[in-house]
C-alpha positions as a Markdown table, in Angstrom:
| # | Residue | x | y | z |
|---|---|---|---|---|
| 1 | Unk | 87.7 | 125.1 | 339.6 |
| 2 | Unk | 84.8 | 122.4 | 338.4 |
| 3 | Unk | 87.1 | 120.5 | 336.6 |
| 4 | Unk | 89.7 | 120.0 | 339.8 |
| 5 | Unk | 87.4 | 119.4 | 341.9 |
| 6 | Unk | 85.4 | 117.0 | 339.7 |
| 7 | Unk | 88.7 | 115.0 | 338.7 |
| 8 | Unk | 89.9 | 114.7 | 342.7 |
| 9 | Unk | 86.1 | 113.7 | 343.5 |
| 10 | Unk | 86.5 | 110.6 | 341.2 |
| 11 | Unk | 90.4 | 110.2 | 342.0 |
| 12 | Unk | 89.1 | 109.6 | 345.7 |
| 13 | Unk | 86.0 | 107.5 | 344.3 |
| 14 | Unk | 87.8 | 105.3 | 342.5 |
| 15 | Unk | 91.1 | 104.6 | 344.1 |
| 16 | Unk | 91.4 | 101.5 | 346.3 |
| 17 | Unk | 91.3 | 101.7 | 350.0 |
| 18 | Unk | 94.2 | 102.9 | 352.5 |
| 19 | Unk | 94.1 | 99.7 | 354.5 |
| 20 | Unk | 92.5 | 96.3 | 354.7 |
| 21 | Unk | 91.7 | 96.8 | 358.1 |
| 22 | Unk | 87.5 | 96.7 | 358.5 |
| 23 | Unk | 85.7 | 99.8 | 359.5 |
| 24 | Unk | 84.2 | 100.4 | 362.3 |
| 25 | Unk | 80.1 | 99.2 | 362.9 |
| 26 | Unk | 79.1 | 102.7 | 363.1 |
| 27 | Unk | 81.1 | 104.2 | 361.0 |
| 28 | Unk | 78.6 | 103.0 | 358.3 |
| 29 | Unk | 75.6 | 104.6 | 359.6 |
| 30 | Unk | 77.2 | 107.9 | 360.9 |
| 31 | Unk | 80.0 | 108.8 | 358.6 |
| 32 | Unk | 82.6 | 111.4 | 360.1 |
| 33 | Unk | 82.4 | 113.7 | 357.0 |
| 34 | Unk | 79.3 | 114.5 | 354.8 |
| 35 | Unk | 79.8 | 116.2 | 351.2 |
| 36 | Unk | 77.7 | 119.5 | 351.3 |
| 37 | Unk | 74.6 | 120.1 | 348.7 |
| 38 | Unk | 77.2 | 122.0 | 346.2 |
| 39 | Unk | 79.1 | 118.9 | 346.0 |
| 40 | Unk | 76.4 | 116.8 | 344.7 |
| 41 | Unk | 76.6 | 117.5 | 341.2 |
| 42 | Unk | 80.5 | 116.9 | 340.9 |
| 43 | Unk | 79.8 | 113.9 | 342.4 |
| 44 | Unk | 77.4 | 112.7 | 339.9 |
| 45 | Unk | 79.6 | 113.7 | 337.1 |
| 46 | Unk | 82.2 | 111.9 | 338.4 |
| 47 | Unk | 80.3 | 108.8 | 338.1 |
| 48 | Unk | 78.8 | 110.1 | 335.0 |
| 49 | Unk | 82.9 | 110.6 | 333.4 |
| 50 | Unk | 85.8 | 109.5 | 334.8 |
| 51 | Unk | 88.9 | 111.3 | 335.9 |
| 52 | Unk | 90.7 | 110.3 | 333.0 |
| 53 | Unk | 88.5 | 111.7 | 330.4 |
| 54 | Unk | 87.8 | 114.9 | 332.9 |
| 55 | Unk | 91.6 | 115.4 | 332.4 |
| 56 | Unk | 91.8 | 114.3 | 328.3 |
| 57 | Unk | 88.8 | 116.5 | 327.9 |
| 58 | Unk | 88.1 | 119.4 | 330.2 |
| 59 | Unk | 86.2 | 121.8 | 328.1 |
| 60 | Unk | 83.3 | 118.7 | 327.8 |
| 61 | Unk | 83.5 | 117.9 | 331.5 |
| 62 | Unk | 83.0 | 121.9 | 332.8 |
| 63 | Unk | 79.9 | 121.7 | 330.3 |
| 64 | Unk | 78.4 | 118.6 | 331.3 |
| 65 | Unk | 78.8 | 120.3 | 335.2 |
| 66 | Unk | 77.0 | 123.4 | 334.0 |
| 67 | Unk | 74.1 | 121.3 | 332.4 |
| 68 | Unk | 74.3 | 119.0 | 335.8 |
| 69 | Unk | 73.9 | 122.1 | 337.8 |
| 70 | Unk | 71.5 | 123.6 | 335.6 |
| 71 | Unk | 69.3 | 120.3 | 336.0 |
| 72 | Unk | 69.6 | 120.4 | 340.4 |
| 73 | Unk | 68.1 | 124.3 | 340.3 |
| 74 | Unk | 64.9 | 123.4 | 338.4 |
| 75 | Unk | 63.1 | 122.1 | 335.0 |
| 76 | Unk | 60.3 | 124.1 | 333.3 |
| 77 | Unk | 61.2 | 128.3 | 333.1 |
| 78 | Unk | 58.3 | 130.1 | 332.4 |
| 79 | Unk | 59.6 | 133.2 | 331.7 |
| 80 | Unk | 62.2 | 131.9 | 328.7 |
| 81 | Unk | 60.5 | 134.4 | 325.8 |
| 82 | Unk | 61.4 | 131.4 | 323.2 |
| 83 | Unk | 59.0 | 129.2 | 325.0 |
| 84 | Unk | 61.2 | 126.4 | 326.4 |
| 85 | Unk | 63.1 | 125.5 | 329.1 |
| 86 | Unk | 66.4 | 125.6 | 330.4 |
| 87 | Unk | 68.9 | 123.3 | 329.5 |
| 88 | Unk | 68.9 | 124.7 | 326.0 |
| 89 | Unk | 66.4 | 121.5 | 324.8 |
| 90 | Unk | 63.9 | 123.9 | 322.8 |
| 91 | Unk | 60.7 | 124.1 | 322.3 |
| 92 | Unk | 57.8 | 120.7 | 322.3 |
| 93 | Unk | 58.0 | 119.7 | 319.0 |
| 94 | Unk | 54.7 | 119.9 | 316.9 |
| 95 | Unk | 54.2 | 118.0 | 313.5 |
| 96 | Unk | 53.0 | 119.8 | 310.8 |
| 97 | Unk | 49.7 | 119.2 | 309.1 |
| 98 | Unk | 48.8 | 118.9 | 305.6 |
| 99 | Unk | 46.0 | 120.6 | 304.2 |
| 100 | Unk | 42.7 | 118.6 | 303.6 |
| 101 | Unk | 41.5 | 118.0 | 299.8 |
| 102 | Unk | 38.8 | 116.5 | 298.3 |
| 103 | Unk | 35.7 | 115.6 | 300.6 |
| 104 | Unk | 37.9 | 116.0 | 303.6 |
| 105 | Unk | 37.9 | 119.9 | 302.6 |
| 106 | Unk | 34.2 | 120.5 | 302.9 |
| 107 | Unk | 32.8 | 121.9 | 306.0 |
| 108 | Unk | 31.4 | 120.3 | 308.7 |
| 109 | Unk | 27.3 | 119.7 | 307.9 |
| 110 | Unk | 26.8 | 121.9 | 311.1 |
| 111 | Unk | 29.2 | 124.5 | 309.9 |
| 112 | Unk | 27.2 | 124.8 | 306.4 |
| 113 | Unk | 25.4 | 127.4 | 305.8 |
| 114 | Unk | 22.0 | 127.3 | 304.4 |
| 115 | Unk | 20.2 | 129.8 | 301.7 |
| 116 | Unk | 16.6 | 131.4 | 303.2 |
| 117 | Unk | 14.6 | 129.8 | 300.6 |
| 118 | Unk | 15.8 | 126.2 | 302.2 |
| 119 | Unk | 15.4 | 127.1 | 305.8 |
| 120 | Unk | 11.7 | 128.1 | 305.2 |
| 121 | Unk | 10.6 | 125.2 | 303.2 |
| 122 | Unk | 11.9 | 123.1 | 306.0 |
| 123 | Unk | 10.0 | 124.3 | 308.4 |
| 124 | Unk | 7.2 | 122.8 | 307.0 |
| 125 | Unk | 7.9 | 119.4 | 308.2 |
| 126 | Unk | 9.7 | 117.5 | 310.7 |
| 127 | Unk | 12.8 | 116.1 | 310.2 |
| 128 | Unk | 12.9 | 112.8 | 312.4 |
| 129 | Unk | 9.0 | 112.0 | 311.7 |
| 130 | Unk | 8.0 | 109.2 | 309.5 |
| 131 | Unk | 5.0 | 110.0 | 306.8 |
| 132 | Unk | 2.7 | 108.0 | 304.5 |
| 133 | Unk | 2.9 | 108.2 | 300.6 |
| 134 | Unk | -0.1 | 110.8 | 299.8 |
| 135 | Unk | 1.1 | 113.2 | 303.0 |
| 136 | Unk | 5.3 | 113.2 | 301.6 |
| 137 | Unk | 4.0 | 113.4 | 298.4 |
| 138 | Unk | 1.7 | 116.6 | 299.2 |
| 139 | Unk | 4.9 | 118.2 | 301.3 |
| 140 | Unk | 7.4 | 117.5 | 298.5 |
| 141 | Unk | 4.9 | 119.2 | 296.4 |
| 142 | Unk | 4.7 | 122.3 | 298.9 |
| 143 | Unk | 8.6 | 122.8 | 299.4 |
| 144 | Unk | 9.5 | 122.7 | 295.4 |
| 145 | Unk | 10.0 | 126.7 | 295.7 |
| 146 | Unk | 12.8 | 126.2 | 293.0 |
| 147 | Unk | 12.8 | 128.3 | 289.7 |
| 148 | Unk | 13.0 | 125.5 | 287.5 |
| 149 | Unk | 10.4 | 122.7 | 287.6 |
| 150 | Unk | 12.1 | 120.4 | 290.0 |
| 151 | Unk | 12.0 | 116.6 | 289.6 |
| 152 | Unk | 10.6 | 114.2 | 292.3 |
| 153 | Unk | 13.4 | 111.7 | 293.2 |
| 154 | Unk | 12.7 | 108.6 | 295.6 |
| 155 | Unk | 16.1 | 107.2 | 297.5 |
| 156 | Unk | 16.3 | 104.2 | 299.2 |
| 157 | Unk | 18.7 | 103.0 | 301.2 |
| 158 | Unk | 18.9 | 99.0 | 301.0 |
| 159 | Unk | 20.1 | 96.0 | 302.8 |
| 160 | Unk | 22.5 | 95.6 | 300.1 |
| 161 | Unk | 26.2 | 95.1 | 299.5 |
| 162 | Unk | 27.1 | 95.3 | 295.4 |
| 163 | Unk | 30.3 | 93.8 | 295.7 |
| 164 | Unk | 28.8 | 90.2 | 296.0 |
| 165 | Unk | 27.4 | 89.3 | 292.7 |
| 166 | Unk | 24.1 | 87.8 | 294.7 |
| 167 | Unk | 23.3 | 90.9 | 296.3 |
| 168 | Unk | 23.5 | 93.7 | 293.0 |
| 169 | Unk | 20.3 | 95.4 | 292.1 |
| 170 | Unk | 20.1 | 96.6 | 288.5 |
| 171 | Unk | 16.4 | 96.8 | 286.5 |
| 172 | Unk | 14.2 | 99.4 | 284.9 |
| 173 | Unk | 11.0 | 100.6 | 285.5 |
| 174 | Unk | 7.7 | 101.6 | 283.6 |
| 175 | Unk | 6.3 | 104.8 | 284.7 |
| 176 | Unk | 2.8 | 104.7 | 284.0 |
| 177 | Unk | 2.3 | 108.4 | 283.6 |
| 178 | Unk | 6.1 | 109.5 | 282.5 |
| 179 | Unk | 9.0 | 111.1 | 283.6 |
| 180 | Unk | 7.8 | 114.7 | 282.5 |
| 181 | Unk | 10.9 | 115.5 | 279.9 |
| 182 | Unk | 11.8 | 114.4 | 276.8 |
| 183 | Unk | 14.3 | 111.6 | 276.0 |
| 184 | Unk | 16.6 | 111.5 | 273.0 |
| 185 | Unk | 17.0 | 108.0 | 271.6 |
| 186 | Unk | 20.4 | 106.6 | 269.3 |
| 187 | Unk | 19.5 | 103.5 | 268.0 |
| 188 | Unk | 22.9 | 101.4 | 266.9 |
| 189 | Unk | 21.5 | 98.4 | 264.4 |
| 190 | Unk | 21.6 | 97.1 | 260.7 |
| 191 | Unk | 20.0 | 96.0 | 257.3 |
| 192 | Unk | 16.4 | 96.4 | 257.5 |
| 193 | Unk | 15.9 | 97.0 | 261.5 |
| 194 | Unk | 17.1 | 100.9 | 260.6 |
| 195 | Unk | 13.9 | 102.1 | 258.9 |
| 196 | Unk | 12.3 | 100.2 | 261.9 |
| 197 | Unk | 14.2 | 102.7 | 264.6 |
| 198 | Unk | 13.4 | 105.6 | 262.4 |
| 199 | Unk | 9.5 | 104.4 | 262.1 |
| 200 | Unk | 9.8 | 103.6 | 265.2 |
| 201 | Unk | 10.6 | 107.3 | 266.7 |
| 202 | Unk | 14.2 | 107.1 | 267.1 |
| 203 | Unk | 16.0 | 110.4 | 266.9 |
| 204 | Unk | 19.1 | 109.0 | 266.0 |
| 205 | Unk | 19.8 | 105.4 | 263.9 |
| 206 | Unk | 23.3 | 104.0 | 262.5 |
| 207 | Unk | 25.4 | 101.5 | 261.9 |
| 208 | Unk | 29.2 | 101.6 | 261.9 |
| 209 | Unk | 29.2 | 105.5 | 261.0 |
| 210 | Unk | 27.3 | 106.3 | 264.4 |
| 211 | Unk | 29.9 | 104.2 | 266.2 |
| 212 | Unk | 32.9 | 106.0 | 264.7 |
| 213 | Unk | 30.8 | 109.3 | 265.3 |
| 214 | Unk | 31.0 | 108.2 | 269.2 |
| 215 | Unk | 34.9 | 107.5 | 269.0 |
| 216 | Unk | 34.8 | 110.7 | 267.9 |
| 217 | Unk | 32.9 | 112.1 | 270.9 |
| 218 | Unk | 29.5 | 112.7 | 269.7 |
| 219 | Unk | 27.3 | 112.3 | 272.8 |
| 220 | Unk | 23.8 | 113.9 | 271.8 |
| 221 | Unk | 21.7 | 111.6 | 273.1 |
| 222 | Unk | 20.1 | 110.3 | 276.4 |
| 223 | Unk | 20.0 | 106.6 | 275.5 |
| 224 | Unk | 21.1 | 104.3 | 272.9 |
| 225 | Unk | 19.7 | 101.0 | 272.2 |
| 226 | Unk | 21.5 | 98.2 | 270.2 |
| 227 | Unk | 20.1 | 95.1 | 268.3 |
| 228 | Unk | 21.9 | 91.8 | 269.7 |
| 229 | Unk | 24.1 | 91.6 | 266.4 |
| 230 | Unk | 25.9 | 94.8 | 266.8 |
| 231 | Unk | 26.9 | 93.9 | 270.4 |
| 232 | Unk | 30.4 | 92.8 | 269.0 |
| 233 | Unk | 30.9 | 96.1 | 267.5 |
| 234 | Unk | 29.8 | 98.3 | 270.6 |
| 235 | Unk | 32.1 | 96.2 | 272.6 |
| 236 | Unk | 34.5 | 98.4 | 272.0 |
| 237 | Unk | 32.8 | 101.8 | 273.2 |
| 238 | Unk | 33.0 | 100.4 | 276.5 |
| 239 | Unk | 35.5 | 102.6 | 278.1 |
| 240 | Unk | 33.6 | 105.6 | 276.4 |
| 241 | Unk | 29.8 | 104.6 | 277.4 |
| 242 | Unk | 30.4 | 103.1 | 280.4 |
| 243 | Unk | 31.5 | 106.3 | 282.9 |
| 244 | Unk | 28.3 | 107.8 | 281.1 |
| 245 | Unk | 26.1 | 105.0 | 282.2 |
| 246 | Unk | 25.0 | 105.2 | 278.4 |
| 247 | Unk | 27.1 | 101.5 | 277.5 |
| 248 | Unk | 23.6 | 99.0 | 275.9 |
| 249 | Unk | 22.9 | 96.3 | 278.6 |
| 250 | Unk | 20.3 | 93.0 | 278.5 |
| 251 | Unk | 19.0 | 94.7 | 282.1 |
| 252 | Unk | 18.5 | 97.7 | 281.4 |
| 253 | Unk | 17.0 | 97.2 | 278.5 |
| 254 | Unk | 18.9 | 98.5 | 276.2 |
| 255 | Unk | 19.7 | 95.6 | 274.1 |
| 256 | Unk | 16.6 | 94.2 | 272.4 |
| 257 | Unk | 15.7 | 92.0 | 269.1 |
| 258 | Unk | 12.3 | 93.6 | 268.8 |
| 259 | Unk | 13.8 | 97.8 | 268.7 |
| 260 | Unk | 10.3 | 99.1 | 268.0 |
| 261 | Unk | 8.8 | 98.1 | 271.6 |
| 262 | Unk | 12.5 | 99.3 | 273.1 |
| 263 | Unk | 12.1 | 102.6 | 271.6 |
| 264 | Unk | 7.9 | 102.7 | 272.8 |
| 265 | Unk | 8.6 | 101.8 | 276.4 |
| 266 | Unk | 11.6 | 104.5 | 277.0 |
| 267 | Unk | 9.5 | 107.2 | 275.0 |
| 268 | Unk | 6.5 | 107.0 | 277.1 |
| 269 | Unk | 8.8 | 106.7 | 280.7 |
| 270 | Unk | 10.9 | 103.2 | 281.4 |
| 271 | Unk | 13.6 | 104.4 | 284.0 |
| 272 | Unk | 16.4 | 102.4 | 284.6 |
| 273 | Unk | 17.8 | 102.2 | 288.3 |
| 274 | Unk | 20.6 | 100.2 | 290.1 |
| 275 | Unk | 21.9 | 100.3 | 293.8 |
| 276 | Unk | 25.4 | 102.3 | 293.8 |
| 277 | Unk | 28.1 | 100.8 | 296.2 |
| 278 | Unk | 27.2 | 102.4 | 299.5 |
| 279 | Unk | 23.8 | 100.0 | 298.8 |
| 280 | Unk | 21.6 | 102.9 | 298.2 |
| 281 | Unk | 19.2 | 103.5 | 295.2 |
| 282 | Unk | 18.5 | 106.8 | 293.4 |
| 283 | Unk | 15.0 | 107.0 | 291.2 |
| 284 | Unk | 13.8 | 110.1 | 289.7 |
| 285 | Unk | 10.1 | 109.4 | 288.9 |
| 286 | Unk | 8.6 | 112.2 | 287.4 |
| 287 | Unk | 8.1 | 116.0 | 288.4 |
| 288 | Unk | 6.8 | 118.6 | 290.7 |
| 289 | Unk | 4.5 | 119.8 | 289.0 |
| 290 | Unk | 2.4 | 116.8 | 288.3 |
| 291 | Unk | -1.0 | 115.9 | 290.3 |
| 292 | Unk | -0.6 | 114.3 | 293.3 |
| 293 | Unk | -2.2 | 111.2 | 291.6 |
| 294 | Unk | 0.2 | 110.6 | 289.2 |
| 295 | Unk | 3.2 | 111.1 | 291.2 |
| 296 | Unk | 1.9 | 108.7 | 293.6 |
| 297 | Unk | 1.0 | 105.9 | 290.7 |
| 298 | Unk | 4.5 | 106.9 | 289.5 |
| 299 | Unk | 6.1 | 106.1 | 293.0 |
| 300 | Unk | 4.2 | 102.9 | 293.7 |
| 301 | Unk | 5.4 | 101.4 | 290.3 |
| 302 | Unk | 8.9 | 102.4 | 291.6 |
| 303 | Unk | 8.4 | 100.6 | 294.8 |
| 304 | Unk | 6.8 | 97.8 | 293.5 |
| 305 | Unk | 9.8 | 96.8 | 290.9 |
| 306 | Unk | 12.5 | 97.7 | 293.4 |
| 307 | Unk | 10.6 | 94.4 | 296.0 |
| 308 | Unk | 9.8 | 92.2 | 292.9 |
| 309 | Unk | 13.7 | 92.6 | 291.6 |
| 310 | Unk | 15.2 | 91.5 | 295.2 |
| 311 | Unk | 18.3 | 89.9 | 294.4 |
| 312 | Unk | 18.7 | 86.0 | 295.8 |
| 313 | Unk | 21.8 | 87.0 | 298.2 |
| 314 | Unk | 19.7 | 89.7 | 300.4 |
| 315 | Unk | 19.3 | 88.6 | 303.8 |
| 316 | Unk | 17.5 | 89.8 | 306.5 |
| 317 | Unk | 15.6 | 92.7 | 306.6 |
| 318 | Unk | 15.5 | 94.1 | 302.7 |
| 319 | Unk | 14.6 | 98.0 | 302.9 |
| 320 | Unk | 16.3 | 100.1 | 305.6 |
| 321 | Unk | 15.4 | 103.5 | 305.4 |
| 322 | Unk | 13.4 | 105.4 | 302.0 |
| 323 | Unk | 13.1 | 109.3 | 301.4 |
| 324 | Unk | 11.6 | 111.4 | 299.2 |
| 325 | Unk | 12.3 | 114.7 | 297.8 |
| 326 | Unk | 12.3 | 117.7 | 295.3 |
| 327 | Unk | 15.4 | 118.3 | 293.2 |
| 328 | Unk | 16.1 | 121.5 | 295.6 |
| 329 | Unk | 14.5 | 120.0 | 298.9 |
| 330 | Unk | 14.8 | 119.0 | 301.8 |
| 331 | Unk | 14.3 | 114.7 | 302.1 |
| 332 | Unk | 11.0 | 113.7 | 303.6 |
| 333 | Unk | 11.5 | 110.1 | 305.6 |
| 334 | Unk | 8.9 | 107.5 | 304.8 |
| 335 | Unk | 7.2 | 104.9 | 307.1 |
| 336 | Unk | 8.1 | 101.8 | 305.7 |
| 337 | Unk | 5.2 | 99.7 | 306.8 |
| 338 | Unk | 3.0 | 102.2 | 305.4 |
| 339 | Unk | 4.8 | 102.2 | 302.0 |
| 340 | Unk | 4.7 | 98.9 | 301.3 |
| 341 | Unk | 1.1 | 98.0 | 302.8 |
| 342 | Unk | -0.1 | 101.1 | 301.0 |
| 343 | Unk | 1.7 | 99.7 | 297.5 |
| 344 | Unk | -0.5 | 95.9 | 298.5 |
| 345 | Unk | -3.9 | 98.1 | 298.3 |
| 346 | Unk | -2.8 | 99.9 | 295.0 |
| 347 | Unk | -2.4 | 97.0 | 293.2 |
């Protein structure tokens, strides 16, 4: 049996020599008896467990022969129908993965889809080619196919990074010929500056009433402008304005002594802009369906403030890449040489 023979195996290993008396020189290199191939796993597991615990516990020792023997005929069976191998170790072991969410759950931007409308349009220019203003103008103008009057958006990506305090853009622009759509004005002041708003255009003037009309989640208005005293007050709105991008702000212009000229310059187009933390910035500067003229005067004005309003920290080059576009079109990439020379001749 496999347990007698693997106990007297390691009773001969292991038990001291006969006699002292030396063996002969080639006795060494040509023994008299050589174990046969059968023998070779007993052997091992005699080093592997000793006789004693062979004899204390025979059941593990004829298992551990099977698996030894198991291991001299061969690894990997192909044919095992539950995808392992022998020696009863199972299958690789594979980890299990989570399902995406969020952004990681989109597809791929080659696996999207894209409607016909939008693969037509873009034929009409080519994607990697830089154009002037009047040319991406007249092509943004061509591939507004939309059912809605689209508006013309200018984004520029800049050598910007927000988190320093040195390097954050944040200013407003006058649009010479306007934005195209109407803007609803709240006007937050006091005393006599309230028959100023209201004289003034302002669709919506208050005090402390408007500001617990807000608590309360009245939102029915595009911008609200604040005189300088009633800062304190709006102070606390600040974690109701601020996601909106609606809180009153020095740069933006929503905070002003004089509320009439406020009021003017947002009524006839001031747009306010800032560069978001991935250091790009996102204009809209009027729409589709203007002449070509005024969307270029529009887009100059745009460029201009964005070079006059460089902030101190930005080093090295300042404009990395600019693109314009359609609400529901493809971006057309801009020559930045051109742009800016071509903004130098404007004005």
């Amino acid at each position: 049996m496999a347990t007698a023979a693997a106990a007297a195996a390691a009773s001969s290993l292991l038990a001291p020599a006969a006699s002292t008396a030396p063996a002969a020189p080639n006795a060494l290199l040509f023994p008299s008896s050589v174990p046969t191939l059968r023998a070779y796993p007993r052997l091992l597991l005699a080093f592997r467990r000793p006789a004693a615990a062979a004899v204390a516990d025979p059941q593990g020792a004829v298992l551990e022969a099977e698996e030894v023997e198991a291991d001299q005929r061969g690894g990997y069976d192909d044919e095992d129908e539950d995808g392992g191998y022998e020696g009863g170790r199972g299958p690789a072991f594979t980890p299990p993965t989570r399902p995406r969410t969020g952004k990681a759950a989109l597809p791929l931007k080659r696996d999207r889809t894209r409607s016909k409308r939008f693969l037509e349009i873009q034929k009409l220019r080519e994607s990697k080619k830089e154009y002037d203003v009047p040319t991406a103008i007249s092509l943004m103008k061509q591939m507004a196919s939309a059912k809605f009057k689209e508006s013309a958006e200018a984004h520029f990506r800049m050598n910007l990074d927000p988190k320093y305090n040195d390097q954050q853009l944040r200013a407003t622009v006058n649009l010479p010929k306007g934005t195209g759509q109407p803007v609803k004005i709240a006007v937050l002041t006091q005393g006599e500056k309230i028959d100023e708003a209201r004289a003034a255009g302002a669709d919506i003037v208050g005090g402390d009433e408007l500001i617990e009309q807000i608590k309360g989640g009245f939102m029915e208005f595009d911008k609200l402008i604040a005189s300088p005293d009633m800062m304190p007050k709006v102070a606390g709105l600040g974690k109701i304005l601020g996601p909106r991008g609606l809180m009153p702000n020095p740069k933006a212009g929503t905070v002003s002594p004089n509320i009439s000229q406020a009021i003017e310059e947002f009524k006839k187009g001031k747009v306010e802009y800032r560069v978001d933390k991935t250091g790009i910035v996102h204009i809209p500067f009027g729409k589709v369906d203007f002449p070509e003229e005024d969307l270029i005067s529009n887009f100059m004005a745009v460029v201009r403030s964005v070079e006059r309003n460089k902030p101190s920290g930005a080093k090295g080059i300042y404009w990395k890449t600019a693109y314009l576009c359609s609400s529901m079109g493809p971006s057309i990439k801009l020559n930045i040489k051109e742009m800016l020379d071509y903004g130098t001749e404007s004005s």
